[in-house]
FIKOLZA-1660 file (N, C-alpha, C; in steps of 0.1 Angstrom, whole numbers, plus 5000, padded with zeros to 4 digits):
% residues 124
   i   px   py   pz ch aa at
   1 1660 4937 2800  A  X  N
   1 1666 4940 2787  A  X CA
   1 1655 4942 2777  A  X  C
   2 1645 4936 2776  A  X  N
   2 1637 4935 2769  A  X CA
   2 1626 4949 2771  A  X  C
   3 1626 4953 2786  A  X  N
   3 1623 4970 2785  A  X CA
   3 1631 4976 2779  A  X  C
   4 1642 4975 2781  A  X  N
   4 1652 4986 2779  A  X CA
   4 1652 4988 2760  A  X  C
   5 1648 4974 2751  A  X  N
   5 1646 4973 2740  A  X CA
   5 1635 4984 2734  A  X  C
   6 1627 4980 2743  A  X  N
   6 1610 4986 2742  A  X CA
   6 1611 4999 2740  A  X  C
   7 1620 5004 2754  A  X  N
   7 1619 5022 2755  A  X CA
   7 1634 5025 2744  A  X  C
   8 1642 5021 2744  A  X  N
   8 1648 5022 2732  A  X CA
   8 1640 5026 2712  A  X  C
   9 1627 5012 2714  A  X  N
   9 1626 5016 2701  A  X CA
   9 1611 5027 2704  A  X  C
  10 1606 5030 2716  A  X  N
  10 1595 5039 2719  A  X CA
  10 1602 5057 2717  A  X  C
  11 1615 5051 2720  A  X  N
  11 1627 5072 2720  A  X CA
  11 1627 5073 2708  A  X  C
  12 1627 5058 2700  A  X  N
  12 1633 5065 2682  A  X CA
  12 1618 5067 2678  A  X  C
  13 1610 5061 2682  A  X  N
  13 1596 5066 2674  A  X CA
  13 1596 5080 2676  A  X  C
  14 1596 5086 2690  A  X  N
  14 1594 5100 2695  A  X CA
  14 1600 5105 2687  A  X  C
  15 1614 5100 2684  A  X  N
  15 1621 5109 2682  A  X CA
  15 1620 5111 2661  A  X  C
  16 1619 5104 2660  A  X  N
  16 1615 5101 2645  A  X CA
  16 1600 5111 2644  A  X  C
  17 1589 5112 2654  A  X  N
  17 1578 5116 2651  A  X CA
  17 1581 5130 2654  A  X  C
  18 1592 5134 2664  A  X  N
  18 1594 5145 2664  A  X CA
  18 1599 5155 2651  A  X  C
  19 1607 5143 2645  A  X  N
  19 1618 5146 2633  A  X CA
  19 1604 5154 2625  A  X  C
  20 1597 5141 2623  A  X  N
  20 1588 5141 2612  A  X CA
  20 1578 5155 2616  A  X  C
  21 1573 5159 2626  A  X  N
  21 1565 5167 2629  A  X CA
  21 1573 5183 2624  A  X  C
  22 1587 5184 2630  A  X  N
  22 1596 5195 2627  A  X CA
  22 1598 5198 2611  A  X  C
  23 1599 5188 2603  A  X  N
  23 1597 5187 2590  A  X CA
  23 1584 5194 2584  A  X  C
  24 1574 5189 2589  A  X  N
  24 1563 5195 2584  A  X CA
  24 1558 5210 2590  A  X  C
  25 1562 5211 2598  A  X  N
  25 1563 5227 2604  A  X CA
  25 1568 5235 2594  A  X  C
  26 1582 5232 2585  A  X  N
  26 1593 5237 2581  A  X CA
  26 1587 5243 2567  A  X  C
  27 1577 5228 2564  A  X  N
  27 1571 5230 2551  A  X CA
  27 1557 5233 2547  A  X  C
  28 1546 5237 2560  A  X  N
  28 1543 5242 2560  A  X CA
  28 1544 5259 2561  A  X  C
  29 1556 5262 2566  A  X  N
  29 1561 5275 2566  A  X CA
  29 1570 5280 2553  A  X  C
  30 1573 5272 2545  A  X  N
  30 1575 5276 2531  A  X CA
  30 1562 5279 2522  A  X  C
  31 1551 5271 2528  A  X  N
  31 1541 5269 2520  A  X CA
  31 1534 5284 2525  A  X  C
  32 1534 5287 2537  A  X  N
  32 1527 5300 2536  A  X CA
  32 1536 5313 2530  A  X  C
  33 1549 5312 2535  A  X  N
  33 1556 5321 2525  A  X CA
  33 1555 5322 2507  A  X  C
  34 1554 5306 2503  A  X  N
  34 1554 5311 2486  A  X CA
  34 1539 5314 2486  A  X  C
  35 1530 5310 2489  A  X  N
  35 1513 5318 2496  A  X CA
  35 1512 5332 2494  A  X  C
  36 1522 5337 2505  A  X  N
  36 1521 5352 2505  A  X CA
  36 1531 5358 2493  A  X  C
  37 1540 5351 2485  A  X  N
  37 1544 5357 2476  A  X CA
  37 1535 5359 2460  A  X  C
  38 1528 5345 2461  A  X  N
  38 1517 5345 2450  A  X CA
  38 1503 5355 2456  A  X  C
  39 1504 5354 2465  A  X  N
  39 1493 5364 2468  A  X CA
  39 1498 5385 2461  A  X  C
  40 1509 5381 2467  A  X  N
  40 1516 5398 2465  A  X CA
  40 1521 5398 2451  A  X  C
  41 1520 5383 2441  A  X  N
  41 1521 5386 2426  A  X CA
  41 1512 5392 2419  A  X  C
  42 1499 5382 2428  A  X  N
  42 1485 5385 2421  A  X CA
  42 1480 5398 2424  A  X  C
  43 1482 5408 2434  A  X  N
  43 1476 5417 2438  A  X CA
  43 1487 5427 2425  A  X  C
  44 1501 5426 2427  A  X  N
  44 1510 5434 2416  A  X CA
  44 1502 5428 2400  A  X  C
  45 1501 5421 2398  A  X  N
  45 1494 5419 2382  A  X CA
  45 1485 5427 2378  A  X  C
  46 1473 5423 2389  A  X  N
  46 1464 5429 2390  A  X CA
  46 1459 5449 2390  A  X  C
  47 1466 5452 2399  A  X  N
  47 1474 5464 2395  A  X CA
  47 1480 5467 2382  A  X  C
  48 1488 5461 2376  A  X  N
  48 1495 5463 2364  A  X CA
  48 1481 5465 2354  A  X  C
  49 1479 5455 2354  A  X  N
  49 1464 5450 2344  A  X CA
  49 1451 5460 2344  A  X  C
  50 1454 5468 2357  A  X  N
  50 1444 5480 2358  A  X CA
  50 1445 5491 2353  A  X  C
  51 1459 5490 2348  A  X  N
  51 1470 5501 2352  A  X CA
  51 1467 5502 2334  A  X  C
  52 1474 5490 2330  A  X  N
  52 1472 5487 2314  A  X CA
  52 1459 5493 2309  A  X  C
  53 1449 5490 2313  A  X  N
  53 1436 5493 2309  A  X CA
  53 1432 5507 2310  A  X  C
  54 1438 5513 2319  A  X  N
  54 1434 5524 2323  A  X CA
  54 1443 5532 2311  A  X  C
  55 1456 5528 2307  A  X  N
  55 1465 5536 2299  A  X CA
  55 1454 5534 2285  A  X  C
  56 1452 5518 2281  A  X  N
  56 1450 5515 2270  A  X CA
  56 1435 5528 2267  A  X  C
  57 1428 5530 2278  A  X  N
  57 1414 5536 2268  A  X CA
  57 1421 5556 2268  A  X  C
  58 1429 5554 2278  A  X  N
  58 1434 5567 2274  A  X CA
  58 1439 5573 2261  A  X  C
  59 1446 5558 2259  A  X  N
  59 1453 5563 2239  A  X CA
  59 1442 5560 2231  A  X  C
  60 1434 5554 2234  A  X  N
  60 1421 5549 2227  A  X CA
  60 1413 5566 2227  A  X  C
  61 1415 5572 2239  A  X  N
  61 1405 5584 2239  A  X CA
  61 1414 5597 2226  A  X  C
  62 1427 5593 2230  A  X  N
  62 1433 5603 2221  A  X CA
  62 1433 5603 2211  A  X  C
  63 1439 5587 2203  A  X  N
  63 1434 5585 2188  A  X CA
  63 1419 5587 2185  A  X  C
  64 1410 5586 2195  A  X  N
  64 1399 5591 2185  A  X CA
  64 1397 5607 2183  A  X  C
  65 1403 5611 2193  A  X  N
  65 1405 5627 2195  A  X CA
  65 1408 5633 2180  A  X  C
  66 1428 5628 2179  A  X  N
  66 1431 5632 2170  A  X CA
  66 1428 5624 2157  A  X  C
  67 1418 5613 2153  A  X  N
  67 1410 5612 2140  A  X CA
  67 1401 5617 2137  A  X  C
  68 1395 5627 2150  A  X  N
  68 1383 5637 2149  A  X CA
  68 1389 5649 2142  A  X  C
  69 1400 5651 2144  A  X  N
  69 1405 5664 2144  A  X CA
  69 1412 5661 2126  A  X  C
  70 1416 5648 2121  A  X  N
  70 1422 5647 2111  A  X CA
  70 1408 5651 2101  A  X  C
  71 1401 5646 2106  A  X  N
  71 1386 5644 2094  A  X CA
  71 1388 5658 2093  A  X  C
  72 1384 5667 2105  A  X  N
  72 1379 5685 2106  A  X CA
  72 1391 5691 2094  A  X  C
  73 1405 5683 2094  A  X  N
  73 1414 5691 2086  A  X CA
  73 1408 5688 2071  A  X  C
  74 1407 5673 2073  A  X  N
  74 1400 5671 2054  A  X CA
  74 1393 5677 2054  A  X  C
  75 1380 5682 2061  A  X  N
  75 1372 5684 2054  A  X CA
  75 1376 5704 2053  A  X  C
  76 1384 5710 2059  A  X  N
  76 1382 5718 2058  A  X CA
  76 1393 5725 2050  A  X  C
  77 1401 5714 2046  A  X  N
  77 1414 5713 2030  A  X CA
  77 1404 5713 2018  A  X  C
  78 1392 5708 2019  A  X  N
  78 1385 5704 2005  A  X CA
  78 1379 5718 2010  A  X  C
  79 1372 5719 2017  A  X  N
  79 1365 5738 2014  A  X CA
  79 1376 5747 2010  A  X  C
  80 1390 5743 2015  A  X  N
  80 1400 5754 2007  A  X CA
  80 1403 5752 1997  A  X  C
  81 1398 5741 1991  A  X  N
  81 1409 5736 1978  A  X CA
  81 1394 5742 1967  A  X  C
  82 1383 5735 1973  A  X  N
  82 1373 5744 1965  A  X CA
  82 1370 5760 1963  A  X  C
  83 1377 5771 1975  A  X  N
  83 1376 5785 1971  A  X CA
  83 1387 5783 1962  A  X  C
  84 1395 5779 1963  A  X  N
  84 1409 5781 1954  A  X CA
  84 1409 5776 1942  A  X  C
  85 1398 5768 1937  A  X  N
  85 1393 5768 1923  A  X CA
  85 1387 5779 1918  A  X  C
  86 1377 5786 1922  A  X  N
  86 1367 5791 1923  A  X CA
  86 1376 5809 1920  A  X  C
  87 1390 5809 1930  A  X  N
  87 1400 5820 1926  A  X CA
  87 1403 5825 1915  A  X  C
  88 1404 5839 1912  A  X  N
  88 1410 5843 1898  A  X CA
  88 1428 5838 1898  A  X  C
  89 1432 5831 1891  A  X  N
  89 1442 5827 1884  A  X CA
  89 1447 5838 1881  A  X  C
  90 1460 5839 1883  A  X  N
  90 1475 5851 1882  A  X CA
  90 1474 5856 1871  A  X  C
  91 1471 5848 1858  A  X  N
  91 1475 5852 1846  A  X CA
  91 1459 5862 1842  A  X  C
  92 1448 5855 1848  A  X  N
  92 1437 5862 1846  A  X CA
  92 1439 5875 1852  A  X  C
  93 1443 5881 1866  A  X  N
  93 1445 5888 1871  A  X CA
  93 1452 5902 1863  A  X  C
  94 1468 5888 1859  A  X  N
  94 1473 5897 1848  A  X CA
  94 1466 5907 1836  A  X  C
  95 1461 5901 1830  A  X  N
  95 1451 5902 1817  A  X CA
  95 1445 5912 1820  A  X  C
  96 1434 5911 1829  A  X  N
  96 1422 5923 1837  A  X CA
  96 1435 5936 1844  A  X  C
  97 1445 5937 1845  A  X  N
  97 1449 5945 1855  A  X CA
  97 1456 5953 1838  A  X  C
  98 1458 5945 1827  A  X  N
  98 1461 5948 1814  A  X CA
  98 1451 5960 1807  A  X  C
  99 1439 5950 1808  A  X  N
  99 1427 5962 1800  A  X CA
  99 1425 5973 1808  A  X  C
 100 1426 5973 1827  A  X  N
 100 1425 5984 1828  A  X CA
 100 1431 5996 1826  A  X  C
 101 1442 5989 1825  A  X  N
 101 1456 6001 1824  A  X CA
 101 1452 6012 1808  A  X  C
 102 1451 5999 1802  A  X  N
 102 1446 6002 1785  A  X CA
 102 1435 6016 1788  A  X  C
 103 1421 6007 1794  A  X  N
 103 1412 6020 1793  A  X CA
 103 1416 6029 1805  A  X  C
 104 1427 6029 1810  A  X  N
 104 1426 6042 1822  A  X CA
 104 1425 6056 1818  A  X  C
 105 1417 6065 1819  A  X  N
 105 1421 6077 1812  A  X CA
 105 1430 6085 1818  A  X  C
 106 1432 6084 1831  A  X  N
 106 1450 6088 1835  A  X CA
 106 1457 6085 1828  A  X  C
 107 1462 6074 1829  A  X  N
 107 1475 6069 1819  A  X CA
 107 1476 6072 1807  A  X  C
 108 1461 6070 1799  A  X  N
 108 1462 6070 1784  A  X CA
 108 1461 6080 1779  A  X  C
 109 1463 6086 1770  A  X  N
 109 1464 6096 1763  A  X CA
 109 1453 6092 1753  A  X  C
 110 1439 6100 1753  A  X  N
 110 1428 6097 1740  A  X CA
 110 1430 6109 1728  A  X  C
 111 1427 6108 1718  A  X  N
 111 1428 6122 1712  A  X CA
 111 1413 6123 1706  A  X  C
 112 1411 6131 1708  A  X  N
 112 1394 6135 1705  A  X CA
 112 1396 6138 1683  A  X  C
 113 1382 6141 1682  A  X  N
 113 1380 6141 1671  A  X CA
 113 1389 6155 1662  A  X  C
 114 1386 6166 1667  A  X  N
 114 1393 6179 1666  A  X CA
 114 1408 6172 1658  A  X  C
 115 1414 6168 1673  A  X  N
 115 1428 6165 1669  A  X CA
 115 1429 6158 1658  A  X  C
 116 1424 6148 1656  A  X  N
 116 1425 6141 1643  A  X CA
 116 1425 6149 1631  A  X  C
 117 1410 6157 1633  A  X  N
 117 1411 6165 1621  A  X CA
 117 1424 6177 1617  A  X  C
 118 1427 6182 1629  A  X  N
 118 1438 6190 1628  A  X CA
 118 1452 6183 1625  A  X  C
 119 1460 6173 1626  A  X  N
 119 1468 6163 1623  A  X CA
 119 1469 6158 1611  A  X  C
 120 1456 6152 1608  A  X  N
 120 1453 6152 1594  A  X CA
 120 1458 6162 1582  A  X  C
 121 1454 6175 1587  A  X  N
 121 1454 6188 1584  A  X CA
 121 1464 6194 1579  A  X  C
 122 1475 6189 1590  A  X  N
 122 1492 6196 1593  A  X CA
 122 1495 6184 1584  A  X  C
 123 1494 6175 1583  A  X  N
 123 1500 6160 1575  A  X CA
 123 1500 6168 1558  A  X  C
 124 1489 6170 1555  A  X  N
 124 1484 6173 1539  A  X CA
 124 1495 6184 1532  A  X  C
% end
């Protein structure tokens, strides 16, 4: 009886060590799966992160692109804005397009000296 006790409590150790061994198999096998899931996080971040950087200097290249291109417009609005001072004014235009008309001798009718005297002449 006292074997039969022995090998009785020798089956539950087995069997308990077995328990216990199967347990840790189980949890070691969760532990390499969430492993390989943090592994396939870090590798997707990392990507992401490259991915980011690579976008980020690309807007970085364009904003500087197009503040290269805003400066070329100022600076080349101030050279317009300076011929366009420097322009005859409409009303000037007016004026000068006035006297010529005045002295055109197409248009104008001059009367020479003769005529005067003759007009004069016919008046008396």
């Amino acid at each position: 009886m006292v074997e039969r006790d022995i090998q009785a409590i020798l089956n539950e150790l087995v069997r308990r060590a077995n328990e216990s061994t199967r347990r840790l198999r189980a949890l070691e096998e969760r532990d390499a799966v969430i492993e390989t899931h943090v592994s396939t996080l870090e590798d997707s971040v990392l990507k992401i992160t490259e991915g980011n950087r690579l976008l980020e200097e690309k807007i970085n290249e364009r904003l500087t692109n197009i503040e290269n291109s805003i400066i070329k417009i100022n600076n080349e609005l101030i050279k317009i804005n300076k011929n366009i001072e420097k322009m005859v004014k409409r009303t000037e235009l007016k004026e000068l397009e006035n006297m010529i008309a005045i002295f055109n001798p197409m248009k104008t009718n001059f009367v020479t000296k003769e005529d005067v005297e003759r007009i004069v002449k016919e008046l008396r």
